[in-house]
N, C-alpha and C positions, 0 to 999 in steps of 0.2 A: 504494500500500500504506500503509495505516497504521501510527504511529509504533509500534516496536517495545516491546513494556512493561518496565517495569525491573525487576529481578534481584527487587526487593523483591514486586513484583507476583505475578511469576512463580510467586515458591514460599510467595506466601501460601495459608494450609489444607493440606492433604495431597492425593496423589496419586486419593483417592477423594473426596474435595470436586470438585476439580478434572474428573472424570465425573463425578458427579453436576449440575455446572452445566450440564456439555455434555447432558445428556439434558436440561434443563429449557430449554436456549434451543435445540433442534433444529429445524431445519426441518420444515412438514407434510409428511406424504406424498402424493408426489403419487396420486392417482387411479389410474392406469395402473400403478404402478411394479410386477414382478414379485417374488416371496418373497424369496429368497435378497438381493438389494439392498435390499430392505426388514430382512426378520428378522436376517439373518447378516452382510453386509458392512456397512451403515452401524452396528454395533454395534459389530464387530469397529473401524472407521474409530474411532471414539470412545474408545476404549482408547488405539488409537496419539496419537489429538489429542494426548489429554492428557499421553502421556508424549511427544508433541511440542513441544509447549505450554512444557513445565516444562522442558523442556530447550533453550530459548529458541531450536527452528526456527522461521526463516519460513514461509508456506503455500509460497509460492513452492518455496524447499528439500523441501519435504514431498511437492511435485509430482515437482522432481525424481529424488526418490528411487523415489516411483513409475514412472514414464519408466525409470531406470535397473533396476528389477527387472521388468518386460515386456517391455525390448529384450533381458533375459538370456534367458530364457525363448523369444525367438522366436528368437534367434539358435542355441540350443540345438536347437531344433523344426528348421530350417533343415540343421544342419550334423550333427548326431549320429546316428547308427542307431539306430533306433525300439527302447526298450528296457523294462522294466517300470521300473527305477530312474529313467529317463531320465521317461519319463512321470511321475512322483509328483513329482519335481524341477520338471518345469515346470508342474504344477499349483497347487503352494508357490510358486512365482517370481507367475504368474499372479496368483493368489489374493491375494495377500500385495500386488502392484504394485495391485491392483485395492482393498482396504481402504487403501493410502495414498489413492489419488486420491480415495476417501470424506473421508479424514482431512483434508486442506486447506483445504477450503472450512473444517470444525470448527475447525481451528486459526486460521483469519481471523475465525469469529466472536469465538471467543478473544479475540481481541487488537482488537475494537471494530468488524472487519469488513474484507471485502477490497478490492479494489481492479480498477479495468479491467485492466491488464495482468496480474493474478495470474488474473481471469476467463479475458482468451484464452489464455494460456499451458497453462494448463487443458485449453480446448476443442482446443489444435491440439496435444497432447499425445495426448490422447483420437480423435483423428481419423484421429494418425500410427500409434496403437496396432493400429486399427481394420482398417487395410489392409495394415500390416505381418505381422500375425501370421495371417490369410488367406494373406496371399504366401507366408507359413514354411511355410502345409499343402499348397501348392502344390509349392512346390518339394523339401516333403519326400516328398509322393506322388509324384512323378515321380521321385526319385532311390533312393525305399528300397521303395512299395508295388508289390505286386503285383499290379497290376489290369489285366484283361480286354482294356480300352480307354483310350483317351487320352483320352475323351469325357468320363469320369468327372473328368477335371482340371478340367472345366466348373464342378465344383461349387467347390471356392474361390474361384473366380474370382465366380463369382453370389452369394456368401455375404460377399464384398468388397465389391459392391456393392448389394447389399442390405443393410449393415451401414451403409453410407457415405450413401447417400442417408436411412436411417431419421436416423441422428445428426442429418446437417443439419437434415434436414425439423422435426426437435424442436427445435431450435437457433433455426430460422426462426423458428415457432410461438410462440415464449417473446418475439422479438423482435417480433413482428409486434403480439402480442398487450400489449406495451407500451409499443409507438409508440402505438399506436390507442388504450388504454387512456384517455388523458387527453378523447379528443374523444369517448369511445360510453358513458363512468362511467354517464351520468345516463339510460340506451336503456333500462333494464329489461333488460339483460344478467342473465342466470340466473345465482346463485350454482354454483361451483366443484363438482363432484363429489364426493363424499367417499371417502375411501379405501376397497377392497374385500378384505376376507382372500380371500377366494372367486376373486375375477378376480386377486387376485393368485398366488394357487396357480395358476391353468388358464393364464397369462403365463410360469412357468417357462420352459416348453422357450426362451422368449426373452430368457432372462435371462445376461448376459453371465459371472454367476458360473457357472452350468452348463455354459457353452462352455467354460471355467477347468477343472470336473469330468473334462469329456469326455476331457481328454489322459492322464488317467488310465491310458483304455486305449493309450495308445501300444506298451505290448509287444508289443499284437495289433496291429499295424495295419489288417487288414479290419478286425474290429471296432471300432476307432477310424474307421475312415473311415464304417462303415454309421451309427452314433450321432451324429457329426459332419452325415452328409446329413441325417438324420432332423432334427437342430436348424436347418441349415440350410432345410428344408420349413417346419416351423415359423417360422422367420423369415417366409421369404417370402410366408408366406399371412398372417402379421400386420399388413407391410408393406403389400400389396393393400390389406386393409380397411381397415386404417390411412388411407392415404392418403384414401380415399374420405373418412373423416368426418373428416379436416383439411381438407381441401379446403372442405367444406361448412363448418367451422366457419368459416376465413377470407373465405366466400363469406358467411357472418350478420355477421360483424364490419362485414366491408365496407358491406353493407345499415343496422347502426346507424350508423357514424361518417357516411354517405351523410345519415342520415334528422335528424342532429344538427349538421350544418351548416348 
């Protein structure tokens, strides 16, 4: 991690200099990325930076504080009787844990940039997230819903692990793609995609802020659980094709760093 700035640093300019920087050093968007993580959470993330920022957290702490408001929320999902209050509570825990984990990476730019260990803390933050709060709709459909069949329990379970392989697989693809980076620069490798409103709209139903929306309905529980499968199909048909043209993309890399040795 980078040295922390000093008090003086901190609170030069105002609160709205302070977002203003953060929107002018943002990261692109990536290609793929769905609406809501594009338009609404990484905005929302950039408000907290900055009152992160100024109020001299580290990204680290910033992580944590996310961690601690989704462990609320699943633990809540887990133990509580499905209720209309109880749902809008853990969509505010959700929500809210989901713009801090925007906000860290902002606040490491901040401060001149992050660090390896402030990266994986991050990512296995983000991982524990991933299968914890799948587990909470499991264990809450079996203990509160009232459904038909047991089969139906299938569906967290596959929405677990279709959440968990999608993460890595992206996780991989960023690393893979810059190991190899230095030996295929010079292949004639295609310039980057450029960001899509369009695909980013039609990427919703897989956007982890939605999944955050969905608990919403927790009063109803059927209808929480039909909207829940419904995002979970959506996942997994993006997954599918997903995969296919990762695949292929790592199978072209392969082919230039091959063709540039």
């Amino acid at each position: 991690m980078t040295n922390a700035p000093s008090e003086a640093t901190r609170n030069t300019g105002s609160y709205r200099d302070t977002v203003h920087r953060l929107a002018s050093a943002q990261k692109k968007r990536a290609p793929g990325a769905p609406a809501y993580s594009v338009f609404v959470n990484r905005k929302v993330g950039r408000y907290i930076a900055a009152w992160a920022y100024r109020a001299g957290l580290t990204p680290n702490q910033v992580t944590g504080i996310s961690a601690l408001l989704s462990l609320a929320a699943i633990v809540l999902i887990a133990t509580v009787h499905p209720s209309w209050w109880l749902g809008v509570l853990v969509w505010l825990l959700l929500a809210s844990g989901y713009a801090f984990d925007s906000a860290d990476g902002q606040v490491a730019r901040l401060r001149g940039g992050g660090s390896p260990a402030g990266e994986w803390l991050d990512h296995v933050v983000d991982a524990t997230k991933i299968v914890a709060l799948h587990g909470a709709v499991l264990i809450a459909a079996y203990r509160f819903f009232d459904l038909d069949s047991d089969a139906w329990l299938l569906i967290p379970l596959g929405f677990a692990l279709v959440g968990s392989v999608s993460f890595f697989a992206m996780i991989l693809n960023d690393l893979l793609k810059t190991i190899h980076r230095g030996t295929a620069k010079d292949t004639g490798a295609p310039a980057p995609r450029a960001h899509s409103p369009l695909r980013s709209l039609l990427l919703l139903p897989t956007d982890y802020g939605v999944v955050c929306i969905v608990f919403v309905l927790l009063g109803a529980p059927i209808l929480f659980f039909v909207g829940y499968s419904l995002l979970f199909a959506a996942a997994l048909g993006h997954l599918v094709l997903a995969l296919r043209k990762w695949f292929n993309d790592m199978d072209t890399l392969g082919d230039r760093t091959s063709t540039n040795v």
